[in-house]
N, CA, C and O of each residue as an XYZ file, in Angstrom:
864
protein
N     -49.085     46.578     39.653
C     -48.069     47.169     40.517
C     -46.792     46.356     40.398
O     -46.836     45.159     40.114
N     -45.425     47.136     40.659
C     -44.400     46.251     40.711
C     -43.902     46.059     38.897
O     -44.538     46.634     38.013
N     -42.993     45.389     38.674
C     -42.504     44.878     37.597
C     -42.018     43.646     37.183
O     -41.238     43.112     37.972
N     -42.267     43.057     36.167
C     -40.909     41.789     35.662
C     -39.270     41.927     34.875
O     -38.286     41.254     34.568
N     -39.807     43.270     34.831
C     -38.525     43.389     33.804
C     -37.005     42.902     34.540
O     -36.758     43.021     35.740
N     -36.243     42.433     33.687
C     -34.952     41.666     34.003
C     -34.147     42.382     34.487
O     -33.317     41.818     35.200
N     -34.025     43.978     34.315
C     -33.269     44.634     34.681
C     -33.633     45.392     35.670
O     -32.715     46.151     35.982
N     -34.671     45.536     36.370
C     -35.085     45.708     37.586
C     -34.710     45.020     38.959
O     -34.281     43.867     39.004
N     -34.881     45.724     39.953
C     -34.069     44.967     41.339
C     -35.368     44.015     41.694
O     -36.542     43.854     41.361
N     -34.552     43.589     42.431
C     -35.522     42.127     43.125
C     -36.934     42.802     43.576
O     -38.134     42.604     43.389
N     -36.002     43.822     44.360
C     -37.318     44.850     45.595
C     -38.648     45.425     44.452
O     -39.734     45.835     44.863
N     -38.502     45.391     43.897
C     -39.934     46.085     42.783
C     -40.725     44.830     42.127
O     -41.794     45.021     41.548
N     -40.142     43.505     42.246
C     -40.803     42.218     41.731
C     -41.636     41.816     43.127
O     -41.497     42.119     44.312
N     -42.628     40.929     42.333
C     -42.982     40.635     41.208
C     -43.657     41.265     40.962
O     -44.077     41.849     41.961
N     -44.394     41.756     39.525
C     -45.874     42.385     38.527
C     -46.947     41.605     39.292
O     -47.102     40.385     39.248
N     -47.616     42.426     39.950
C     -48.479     41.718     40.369
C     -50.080     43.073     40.271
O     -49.992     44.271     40.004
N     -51.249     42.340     40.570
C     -52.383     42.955     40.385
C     -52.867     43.225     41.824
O     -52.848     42.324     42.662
N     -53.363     44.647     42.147
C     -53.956     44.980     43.356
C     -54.739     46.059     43.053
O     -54.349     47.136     42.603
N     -56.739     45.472     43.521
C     -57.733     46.794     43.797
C     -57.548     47.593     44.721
O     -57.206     47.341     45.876
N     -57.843     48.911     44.083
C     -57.982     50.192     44.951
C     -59.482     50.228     44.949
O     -59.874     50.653     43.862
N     -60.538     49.917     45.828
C     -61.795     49.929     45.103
C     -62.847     51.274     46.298
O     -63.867     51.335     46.986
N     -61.919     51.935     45.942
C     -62.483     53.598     47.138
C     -61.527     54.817     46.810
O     -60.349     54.994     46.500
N     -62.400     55.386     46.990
C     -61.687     56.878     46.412
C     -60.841     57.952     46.999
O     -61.453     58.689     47.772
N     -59.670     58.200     46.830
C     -59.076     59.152     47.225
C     -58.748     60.289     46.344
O     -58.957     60.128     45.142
N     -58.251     61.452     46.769
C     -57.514     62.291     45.711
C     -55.904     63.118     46.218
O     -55.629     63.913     47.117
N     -55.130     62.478     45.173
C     -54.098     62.888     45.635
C     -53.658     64.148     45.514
O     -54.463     64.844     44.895
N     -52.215     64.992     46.038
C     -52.180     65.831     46.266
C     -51.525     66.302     44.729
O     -50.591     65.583     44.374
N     -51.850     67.277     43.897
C     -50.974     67.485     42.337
C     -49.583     67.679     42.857
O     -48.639     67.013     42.431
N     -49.439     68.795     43.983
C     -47.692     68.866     45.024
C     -47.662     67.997     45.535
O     -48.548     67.184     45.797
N     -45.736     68.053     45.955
C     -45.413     67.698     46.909
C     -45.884     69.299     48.174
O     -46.211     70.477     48.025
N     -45.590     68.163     49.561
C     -46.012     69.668     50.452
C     -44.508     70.516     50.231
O     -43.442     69.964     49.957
N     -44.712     71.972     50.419
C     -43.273     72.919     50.329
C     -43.214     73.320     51.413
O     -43.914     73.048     52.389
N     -42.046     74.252     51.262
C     -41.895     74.817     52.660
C     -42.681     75.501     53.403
O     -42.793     75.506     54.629
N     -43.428     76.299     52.307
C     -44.216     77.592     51.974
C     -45.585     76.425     53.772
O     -45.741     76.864     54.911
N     -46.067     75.349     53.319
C     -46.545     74.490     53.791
C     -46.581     74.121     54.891
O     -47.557     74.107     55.641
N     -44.905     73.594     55.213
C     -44.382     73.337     56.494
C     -44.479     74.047     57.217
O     -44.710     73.551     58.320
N     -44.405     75.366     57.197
C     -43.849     76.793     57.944
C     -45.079     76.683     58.912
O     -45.139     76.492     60.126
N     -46.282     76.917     57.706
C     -47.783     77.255     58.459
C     -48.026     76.315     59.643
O     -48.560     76.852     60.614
N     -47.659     74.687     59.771
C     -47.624     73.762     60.480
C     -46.854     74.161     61.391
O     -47.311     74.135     62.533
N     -45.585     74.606     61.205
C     -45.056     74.371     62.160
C     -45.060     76.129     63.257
O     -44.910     76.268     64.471
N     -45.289     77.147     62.202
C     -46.061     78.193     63.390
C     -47.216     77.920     63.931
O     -47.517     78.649     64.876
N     -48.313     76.722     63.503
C     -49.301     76.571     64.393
C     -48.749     75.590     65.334
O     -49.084     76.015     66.440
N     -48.116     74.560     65.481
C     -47.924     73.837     66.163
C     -46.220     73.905     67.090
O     -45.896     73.071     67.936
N     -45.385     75.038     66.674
C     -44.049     74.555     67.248
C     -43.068     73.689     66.808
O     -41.909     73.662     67.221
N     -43.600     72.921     65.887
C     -42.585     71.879     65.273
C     -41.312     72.395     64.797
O     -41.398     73.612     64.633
N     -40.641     72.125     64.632
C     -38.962     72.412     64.149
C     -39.149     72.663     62.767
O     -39.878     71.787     62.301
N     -38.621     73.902     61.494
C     -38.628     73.762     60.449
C     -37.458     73.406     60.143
O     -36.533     74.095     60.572
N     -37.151     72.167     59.272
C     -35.941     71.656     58.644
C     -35.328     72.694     58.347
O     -35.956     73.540     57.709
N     -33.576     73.026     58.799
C     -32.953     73.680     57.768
C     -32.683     73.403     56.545
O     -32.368     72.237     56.306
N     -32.730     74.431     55.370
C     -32.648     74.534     54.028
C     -31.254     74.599     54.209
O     -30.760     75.111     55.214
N     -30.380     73.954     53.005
C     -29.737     74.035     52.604
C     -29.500     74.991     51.439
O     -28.366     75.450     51.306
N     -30.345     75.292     50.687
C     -30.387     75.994     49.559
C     -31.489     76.854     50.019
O     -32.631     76.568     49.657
N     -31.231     78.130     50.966
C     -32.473     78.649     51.368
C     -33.053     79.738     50.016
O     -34.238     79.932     49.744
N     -32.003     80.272     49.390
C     -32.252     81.135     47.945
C     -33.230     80.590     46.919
O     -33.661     81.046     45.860
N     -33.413     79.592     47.510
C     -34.490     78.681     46.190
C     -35.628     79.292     46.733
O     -36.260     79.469     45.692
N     -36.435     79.800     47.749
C     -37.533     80.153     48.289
C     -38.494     79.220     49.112
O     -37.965     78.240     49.638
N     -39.751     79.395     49.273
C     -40.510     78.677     49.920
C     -41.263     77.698     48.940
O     -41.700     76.666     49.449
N     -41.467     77.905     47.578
C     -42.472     76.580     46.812
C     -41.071     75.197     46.509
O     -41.263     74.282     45.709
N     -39.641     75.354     47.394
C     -39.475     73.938     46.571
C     -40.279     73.364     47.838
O     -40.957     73.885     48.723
N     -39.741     71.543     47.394
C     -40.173     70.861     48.794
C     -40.060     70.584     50.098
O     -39.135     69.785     50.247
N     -40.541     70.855     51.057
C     -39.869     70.432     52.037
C     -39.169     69.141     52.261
O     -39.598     68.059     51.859
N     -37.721     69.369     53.132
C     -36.468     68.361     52.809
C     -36.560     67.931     54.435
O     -37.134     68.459     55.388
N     -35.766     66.781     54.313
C     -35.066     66.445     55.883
C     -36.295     66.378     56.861
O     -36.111     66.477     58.075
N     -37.449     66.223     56.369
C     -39.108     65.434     57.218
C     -38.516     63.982     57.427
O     -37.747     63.352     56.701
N     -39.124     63.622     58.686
C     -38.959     62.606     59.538
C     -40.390     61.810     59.015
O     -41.409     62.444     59.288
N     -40.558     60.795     58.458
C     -41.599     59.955     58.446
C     -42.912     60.106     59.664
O     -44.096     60.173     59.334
N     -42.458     60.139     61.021
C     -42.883     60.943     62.043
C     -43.565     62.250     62.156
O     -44.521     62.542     62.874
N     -42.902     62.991     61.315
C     -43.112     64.572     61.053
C     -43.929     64.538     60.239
O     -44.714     65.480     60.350
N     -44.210     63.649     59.156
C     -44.991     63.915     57.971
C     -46.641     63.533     58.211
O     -47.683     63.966     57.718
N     -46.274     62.348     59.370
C     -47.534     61.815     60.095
C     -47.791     62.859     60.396
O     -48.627     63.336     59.628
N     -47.418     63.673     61.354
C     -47.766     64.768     62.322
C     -48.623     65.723     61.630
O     -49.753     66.078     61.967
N     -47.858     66.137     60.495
C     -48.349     67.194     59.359
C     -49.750     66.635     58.976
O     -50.736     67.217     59.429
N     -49.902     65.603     58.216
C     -51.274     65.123     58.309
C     -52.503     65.122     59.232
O     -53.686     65.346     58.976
N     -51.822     64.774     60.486
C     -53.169     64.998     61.853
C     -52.992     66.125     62.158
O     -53.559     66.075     63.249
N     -52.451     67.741     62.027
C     -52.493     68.378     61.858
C     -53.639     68.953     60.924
O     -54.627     69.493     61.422
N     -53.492     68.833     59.684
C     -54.036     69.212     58.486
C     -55.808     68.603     58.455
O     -56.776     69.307     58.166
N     -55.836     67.590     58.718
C     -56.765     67.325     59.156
C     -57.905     67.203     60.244
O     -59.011     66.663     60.226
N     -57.007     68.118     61.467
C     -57.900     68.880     62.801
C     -58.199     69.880     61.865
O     -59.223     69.636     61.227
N     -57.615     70.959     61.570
C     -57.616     72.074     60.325
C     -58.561     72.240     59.536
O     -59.321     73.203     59.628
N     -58.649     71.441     58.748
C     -59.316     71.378     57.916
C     -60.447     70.497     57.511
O     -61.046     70.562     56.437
N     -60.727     69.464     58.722
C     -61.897     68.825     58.859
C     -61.716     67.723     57.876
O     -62.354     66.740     58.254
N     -61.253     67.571     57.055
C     -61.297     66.250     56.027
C     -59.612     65.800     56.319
O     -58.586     66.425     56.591
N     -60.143     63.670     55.990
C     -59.079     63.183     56.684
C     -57.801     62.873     55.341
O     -57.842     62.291     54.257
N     -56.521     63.752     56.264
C     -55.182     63.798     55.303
C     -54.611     62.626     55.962
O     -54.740     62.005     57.017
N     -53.692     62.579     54.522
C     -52.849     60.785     55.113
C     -52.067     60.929     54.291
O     -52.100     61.749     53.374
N     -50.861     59.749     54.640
C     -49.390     59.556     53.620
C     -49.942     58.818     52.581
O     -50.976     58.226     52.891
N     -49.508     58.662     51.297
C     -50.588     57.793     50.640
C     -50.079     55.836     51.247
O     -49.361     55.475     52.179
N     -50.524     55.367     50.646
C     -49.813     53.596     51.020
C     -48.816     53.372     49.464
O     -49.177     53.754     48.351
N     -47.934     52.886     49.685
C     -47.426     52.476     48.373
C     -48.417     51.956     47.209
O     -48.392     52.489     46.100
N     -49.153     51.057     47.464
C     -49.914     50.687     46.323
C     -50.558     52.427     45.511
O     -50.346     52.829     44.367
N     -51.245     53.015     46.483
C     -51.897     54.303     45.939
C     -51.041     54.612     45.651
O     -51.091     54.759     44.430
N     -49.951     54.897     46.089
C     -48.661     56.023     45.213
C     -48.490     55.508     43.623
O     -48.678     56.230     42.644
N     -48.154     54.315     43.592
C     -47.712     54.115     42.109
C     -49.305     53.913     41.352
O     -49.466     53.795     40.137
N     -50.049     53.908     42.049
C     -51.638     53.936     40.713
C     -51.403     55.285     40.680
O     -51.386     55.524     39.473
N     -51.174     56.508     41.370
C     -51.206     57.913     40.900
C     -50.424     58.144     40.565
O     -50.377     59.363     40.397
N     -49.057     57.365     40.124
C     -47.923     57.615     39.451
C     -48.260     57.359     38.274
O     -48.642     58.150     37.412
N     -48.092     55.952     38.196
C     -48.366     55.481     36.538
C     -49.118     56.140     36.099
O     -48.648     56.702     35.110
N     -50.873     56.617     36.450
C     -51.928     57.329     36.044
C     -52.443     56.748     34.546
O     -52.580     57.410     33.517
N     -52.727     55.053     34.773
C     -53.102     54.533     34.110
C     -51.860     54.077     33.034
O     -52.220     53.482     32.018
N     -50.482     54.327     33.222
C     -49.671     54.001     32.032
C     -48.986     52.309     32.762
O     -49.242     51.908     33.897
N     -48.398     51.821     32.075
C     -47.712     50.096     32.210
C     -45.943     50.375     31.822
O     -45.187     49.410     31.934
N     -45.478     51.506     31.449
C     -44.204     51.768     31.084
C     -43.466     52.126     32.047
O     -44.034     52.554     33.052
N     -41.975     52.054     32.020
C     -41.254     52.263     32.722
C     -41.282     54.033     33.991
O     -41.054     54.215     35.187
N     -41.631     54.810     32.985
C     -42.096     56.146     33.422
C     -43.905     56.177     33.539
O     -44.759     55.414     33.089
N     -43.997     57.546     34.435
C     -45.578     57.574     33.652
C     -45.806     57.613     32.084
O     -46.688     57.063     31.424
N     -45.051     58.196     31.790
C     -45.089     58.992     30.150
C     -44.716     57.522     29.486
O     -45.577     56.784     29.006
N     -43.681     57.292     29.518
C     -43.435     56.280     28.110
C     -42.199     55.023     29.254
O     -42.109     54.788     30.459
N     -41.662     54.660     28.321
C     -40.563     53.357     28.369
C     -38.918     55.014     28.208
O     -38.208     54.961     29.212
N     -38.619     55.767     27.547
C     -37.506     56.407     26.954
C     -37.107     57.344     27.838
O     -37.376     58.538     27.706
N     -36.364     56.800     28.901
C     -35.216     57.464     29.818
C     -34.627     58.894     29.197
O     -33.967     59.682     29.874
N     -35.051     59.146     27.484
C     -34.490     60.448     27.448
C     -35.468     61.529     27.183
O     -35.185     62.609     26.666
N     -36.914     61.062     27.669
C     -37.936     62.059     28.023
C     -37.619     62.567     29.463
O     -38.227     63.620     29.657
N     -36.906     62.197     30.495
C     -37.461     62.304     31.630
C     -37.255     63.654     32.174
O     -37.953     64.214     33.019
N     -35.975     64.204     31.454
C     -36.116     65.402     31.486
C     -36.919     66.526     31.601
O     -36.891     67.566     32.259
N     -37.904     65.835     30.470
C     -39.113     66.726     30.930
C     -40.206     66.629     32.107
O     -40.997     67.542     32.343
N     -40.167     65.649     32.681
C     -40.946     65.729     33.923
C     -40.339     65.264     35.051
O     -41.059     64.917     35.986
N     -38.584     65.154     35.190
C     -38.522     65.565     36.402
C     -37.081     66.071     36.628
O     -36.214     66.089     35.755
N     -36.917     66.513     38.014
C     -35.942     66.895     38.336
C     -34.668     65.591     38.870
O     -34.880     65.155     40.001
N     -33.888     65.217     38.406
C     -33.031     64.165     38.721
C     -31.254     64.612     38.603
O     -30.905     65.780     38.776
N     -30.564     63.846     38.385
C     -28.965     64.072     38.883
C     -28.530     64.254     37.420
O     -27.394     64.708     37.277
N     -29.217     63.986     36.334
C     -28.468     64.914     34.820
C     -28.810     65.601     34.867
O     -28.027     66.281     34.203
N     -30.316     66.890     35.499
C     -30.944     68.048     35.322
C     -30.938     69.260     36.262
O     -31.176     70.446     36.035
N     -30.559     68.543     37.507
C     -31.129     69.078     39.048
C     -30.067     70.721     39.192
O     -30.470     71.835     39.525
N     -28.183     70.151     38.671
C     -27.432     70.681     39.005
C     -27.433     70.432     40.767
O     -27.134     71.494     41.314
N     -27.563     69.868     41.272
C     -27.531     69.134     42.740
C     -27.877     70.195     43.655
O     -27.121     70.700     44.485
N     -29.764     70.659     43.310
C     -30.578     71.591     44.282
C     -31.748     70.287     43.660
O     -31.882     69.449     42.768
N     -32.577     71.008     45.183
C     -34.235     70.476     44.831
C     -34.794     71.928     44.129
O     -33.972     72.838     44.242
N     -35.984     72.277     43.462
C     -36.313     73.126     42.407
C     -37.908     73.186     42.524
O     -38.696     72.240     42.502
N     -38.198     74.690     42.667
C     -40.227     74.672     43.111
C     -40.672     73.476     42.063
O     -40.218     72.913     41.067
N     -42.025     73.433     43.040
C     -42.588     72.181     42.681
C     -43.261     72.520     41.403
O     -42.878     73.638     41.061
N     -44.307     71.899     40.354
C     -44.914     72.242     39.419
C     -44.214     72.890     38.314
O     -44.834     73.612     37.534
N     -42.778     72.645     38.181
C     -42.166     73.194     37.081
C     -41.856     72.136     35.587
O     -41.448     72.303     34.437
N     -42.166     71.403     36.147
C     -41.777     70.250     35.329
C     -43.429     69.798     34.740
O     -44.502     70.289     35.092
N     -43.147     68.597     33.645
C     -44.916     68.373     32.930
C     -45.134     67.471     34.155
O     -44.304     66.988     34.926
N     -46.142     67.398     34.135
C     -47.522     66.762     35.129
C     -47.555     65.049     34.448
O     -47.231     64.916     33.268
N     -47.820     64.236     34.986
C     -48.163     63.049     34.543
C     -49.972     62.996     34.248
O     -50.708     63.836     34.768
N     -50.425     62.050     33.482
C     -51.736     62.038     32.597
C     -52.556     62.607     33.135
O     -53.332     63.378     32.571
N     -52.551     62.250     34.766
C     -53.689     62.540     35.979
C     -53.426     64.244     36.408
O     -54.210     64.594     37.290
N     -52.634     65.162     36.023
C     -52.237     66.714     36.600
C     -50.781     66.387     38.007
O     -50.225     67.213     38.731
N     -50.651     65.397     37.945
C     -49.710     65.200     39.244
C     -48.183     65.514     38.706
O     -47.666     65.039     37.695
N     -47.465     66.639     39.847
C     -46.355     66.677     39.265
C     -45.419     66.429     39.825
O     -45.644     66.203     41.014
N     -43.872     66.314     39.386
C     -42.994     65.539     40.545
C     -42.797     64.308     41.002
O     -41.855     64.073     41.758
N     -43.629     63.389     40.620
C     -44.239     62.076     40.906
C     -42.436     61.706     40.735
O     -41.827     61.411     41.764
N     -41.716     61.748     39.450
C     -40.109     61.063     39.169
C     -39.603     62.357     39.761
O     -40.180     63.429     39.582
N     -38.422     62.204     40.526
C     -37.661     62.967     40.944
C     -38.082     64.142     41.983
O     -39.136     64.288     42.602
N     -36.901     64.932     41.963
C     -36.917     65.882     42.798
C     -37.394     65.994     43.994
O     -37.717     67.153     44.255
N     -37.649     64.889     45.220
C     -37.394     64.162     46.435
C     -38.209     63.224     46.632
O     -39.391     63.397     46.333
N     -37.700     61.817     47.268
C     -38.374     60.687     47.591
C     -39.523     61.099     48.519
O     -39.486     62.104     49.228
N     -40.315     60.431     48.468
C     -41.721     60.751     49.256
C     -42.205     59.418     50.172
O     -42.731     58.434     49.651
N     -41.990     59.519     51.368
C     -42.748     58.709     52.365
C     -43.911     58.746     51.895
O     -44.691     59.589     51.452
N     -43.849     56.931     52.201
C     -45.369     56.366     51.767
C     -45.748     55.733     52.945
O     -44.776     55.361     53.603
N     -46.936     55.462     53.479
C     -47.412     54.774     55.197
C     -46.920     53.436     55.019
O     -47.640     53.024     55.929
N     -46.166     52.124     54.544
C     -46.370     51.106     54.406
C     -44.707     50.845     54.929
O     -43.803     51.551     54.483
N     -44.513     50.004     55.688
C     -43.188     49.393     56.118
C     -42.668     48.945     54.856
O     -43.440     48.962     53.898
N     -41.659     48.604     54.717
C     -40.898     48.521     53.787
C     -40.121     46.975     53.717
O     -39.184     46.631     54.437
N     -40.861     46.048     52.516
C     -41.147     44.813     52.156
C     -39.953     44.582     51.087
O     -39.665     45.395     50.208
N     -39.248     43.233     51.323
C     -38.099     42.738     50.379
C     -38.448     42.684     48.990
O     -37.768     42.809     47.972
N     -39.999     42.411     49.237
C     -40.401     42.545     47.583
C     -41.671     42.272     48.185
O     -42.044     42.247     49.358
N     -42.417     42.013     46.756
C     -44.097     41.985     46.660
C     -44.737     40.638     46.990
O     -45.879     40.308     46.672
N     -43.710     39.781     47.779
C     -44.364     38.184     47.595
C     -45.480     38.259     48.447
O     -46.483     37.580     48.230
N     -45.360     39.264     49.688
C     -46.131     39.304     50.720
C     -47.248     40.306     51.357
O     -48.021     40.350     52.315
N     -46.841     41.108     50.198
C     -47.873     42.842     50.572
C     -49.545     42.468     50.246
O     -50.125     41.490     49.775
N     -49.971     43.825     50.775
C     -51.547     43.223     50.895
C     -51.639     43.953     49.036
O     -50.937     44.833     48.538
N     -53.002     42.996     48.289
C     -53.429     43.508     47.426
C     -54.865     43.838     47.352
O     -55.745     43.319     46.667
N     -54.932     45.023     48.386
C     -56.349     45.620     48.143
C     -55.972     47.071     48.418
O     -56.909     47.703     48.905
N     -54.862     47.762     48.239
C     -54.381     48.968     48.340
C     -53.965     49.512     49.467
O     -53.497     50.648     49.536
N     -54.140     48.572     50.627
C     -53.355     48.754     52.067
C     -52.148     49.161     52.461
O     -51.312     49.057     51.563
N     -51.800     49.527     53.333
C     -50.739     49.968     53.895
C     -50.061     48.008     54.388
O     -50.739     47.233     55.062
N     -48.645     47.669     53.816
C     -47.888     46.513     54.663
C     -47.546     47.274     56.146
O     -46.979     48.345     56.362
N     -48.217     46.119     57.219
C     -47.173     46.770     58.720
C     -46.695     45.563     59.235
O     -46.765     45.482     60.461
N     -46.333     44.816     58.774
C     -45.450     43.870     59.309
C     -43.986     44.295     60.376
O     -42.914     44.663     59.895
N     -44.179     44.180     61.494
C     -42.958     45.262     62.242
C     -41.949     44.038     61.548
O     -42.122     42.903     61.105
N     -41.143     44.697     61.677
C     -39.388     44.385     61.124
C     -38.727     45.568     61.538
O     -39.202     46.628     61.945
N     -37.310     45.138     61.331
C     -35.955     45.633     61.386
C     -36.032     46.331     60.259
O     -34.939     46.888     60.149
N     -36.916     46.700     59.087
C     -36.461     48.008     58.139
C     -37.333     49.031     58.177
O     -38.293     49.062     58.947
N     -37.008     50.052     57.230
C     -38.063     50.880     57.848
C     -39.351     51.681     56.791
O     -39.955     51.068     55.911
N     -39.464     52.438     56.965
C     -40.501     53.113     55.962
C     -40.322     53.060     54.172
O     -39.212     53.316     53.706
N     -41.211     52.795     53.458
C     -40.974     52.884     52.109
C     -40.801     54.719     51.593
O     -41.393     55.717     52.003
N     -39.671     54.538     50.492
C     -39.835     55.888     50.188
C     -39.996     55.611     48.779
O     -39.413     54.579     48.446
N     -40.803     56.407     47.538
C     -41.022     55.986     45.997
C     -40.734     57.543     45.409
O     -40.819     58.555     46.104
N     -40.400     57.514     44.075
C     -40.117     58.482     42.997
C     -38.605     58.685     42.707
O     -38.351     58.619     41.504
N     -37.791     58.860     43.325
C     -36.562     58.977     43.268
C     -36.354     60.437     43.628
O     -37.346     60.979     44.116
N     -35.344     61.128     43.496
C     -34.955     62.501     43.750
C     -33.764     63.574     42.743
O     -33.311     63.328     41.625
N     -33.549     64.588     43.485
C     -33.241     65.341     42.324
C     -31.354     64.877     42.246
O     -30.652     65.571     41.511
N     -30.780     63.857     42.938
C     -29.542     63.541     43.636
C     -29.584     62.213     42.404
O     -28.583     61.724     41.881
N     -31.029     61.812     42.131
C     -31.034     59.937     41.935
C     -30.962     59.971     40.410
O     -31.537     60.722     39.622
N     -29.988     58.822     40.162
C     -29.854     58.357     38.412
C     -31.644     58.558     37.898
O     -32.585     58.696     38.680
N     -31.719     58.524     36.474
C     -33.043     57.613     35.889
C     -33.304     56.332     36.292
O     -34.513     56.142     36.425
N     -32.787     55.615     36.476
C     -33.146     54.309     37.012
C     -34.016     54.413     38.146
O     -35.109     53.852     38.227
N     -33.281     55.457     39.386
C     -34.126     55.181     40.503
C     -35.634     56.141     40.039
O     -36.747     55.686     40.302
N     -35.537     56.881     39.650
C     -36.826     57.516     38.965
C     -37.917     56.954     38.498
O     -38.908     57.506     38.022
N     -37.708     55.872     38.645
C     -39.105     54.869     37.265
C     -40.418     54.900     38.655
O     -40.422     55.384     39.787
N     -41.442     54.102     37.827
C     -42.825     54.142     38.608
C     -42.688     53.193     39.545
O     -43.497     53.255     40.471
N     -41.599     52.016     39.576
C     -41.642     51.316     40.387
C     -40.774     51.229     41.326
O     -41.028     50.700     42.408
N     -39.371     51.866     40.947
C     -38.383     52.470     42.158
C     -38.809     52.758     43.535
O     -39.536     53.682     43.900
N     -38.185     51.716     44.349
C     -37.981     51.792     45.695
C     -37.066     51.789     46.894
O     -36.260     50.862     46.813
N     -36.909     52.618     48.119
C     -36.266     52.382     48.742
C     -36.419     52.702     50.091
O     -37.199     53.608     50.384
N     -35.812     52.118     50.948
C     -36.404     52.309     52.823
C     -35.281     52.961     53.494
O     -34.092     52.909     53.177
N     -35.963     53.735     54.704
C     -35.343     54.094     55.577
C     -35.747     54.443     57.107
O     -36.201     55.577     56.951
N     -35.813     54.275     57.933
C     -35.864     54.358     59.122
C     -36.948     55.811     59.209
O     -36.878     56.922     58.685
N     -37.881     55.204     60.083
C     -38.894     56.839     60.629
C     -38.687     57.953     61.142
O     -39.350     58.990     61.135
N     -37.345     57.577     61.768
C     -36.197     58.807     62.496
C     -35.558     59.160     61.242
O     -35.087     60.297     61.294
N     -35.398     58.625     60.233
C     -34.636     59.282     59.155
C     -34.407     60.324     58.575
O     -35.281     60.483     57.723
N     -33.434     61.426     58.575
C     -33.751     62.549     57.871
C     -32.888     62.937     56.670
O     -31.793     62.375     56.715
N     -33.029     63.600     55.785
C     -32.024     63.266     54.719
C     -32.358     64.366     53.682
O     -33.565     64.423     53.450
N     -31.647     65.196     53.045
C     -31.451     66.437     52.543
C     -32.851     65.696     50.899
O     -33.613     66.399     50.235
N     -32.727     64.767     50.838
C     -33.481     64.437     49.627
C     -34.634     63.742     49.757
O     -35.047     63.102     48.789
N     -35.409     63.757     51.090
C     -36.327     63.148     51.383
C     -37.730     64.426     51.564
O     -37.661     65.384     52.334
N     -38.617     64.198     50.887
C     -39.919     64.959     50.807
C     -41.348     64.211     51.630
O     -41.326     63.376     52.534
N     -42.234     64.680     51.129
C     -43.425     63.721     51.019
C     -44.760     64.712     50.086
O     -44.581     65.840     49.627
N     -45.827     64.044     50.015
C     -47.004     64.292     49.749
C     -48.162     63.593     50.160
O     -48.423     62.393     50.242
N     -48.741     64.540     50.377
C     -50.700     63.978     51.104
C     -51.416     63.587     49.796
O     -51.194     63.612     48.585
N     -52.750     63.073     50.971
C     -53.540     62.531     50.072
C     -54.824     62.895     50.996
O     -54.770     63.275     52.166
N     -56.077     62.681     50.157
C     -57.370     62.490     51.164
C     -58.354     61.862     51.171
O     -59.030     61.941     50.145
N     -58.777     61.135     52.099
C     -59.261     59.991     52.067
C     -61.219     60.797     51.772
O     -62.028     61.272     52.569
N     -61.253     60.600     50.392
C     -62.774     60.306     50.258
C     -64.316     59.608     50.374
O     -65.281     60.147     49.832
């Protein structure tokens, strides 16, 4: 997890090693609107306004509150009897990479990325249905780009201090939730497997998504 490379920010150091040693399966989507809706006619919740409502119901849902995404989960899981969760950062980037060590899942060459995701040379500045782009090794798609995804883990200056057994960090602090993948707004840079960035649980933001997971 994490990186050494020189040209990487502080926040993604150091390369370090952490077991996942229990099984989950992540979600191949992000959740869409198509998603949200059902949640939020069973429960009342507020559906984010779309900005781009002509895109339809499979892009992702935008402008989720870290809060909201919790919600969606204990939701989904009264529902449906098996337990849904945000993934923890560590799980996010093992189902990112999907066994790869390169800058992307796919390779090290910033001018593949095109093909698997939606970012700020491709996007034309919309988010875009999910599953349109190639899948990384594991069937997961979206993983780079096309909206940051809340992960359960507070959000750490770097890796000197996170747990390495695939845990969620909750160290309370003054920052706030981790978000990973980058979005359809973000350079290639922020796109890589190890790209990170935080924001507050109240946070809402036209480029912010998420995706489930389930605990096996």
């Amino acid at each position: 997890m994490g990186t050494d490379d020189v040209d990487a920010r502080d926040r993604e150091k150091p390369s370090h090693e952490v077991h996942i040693d229990y099984d989950v399966a992540m979600s191949k989507y992000l959740v869409t609107v198509e998603d949200y809706m059902l949640f939020a006619q069973a429960t009342g919740v507020e559906v984010p306004e779309e900005r781009h409502e002509h895109l339809g119901f499979d892009v992702p849902v935008r402008r989720v509150r870290w809060t909201d995404a919790k919600a969606y989960c204990t939701w989904k899981t009264q529902r449906e009897g098996m337990t849904y969760r945000l993934p923890t950062e560590a799980e996010w980037e093992y189902a990112c990479r999907a066994g790869s060590t390169t800058k992307y899942s796919f390779a090290d060459d910033e001018n593949m990325l095109d093909d698997y995701a939606w970012y700020a040379s491709n996007s034309e500045g919309v988010t875009h249905n999910v599953g349109l782009k190639k899948p990384n090794a594991w069937g997961i798609y979206d993983m780079h780009g096309n909206v940051w995804e809340w992960c359960q883990d507070r959000y750490a200056n770097d890796y000197t201090t996170t747990p390495v057994d695939g845990s969620a960090y909750d160290v309370k602090s003054e920052k706030g939730r981790v978000l990973r993948g980058g979005s359809y707004k973000a350079g290639a840079e922020k796109c890589t497997s190890t790209s990170r960035i935080d924001l507050g649980s109240a946070g809402r933001n036209y480029f912010i998504g998420f995706r489930v997971l389930i605990e096996l």
